[in-house]
C-alpha positions, 0 to 999 in steps of 0.5 A: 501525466495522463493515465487511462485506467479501465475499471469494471463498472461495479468498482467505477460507480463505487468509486463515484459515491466515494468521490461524492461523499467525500467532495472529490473528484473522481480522480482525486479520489483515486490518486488518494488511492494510489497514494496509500497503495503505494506507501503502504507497500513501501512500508511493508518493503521497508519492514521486511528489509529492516527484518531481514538485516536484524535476522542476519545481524543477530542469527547467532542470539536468536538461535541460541534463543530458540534452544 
């Protein structure tokens, strides 16, 4: 799939040393990029989630904890 991303021109030439260090394309520097944003916010998702449910399931300890 194609995407067009317009980027300021500092981050663009940034972006161009990274993929140059690294021997990667440009785009393949950014789909690392994306890849990592979005699994790292999956992540932080999931752990809420996980927070959430051991907060609701256990409410009466941990209340009893707090006293």
């Amino acid at each position: 799939m194609v995407t067009t991303v317009n980027l300021p021109e500092g981050l663009h030439e940034r972006l161009k040393q990274l993929a140059e260090q690294e021997h990667r394309s440009m785009n393949a520097t950014i789909v690392v990029a994306v890849e990592e944003y979005v699994s790292a916010r999956s992540h932080r998702a999931r752990v809420r989630d996980l927070a959430r449910e051991v907060a609701e399931r256990d409410a009466e300890l941990l209340r009893r904890l707090a006293e």
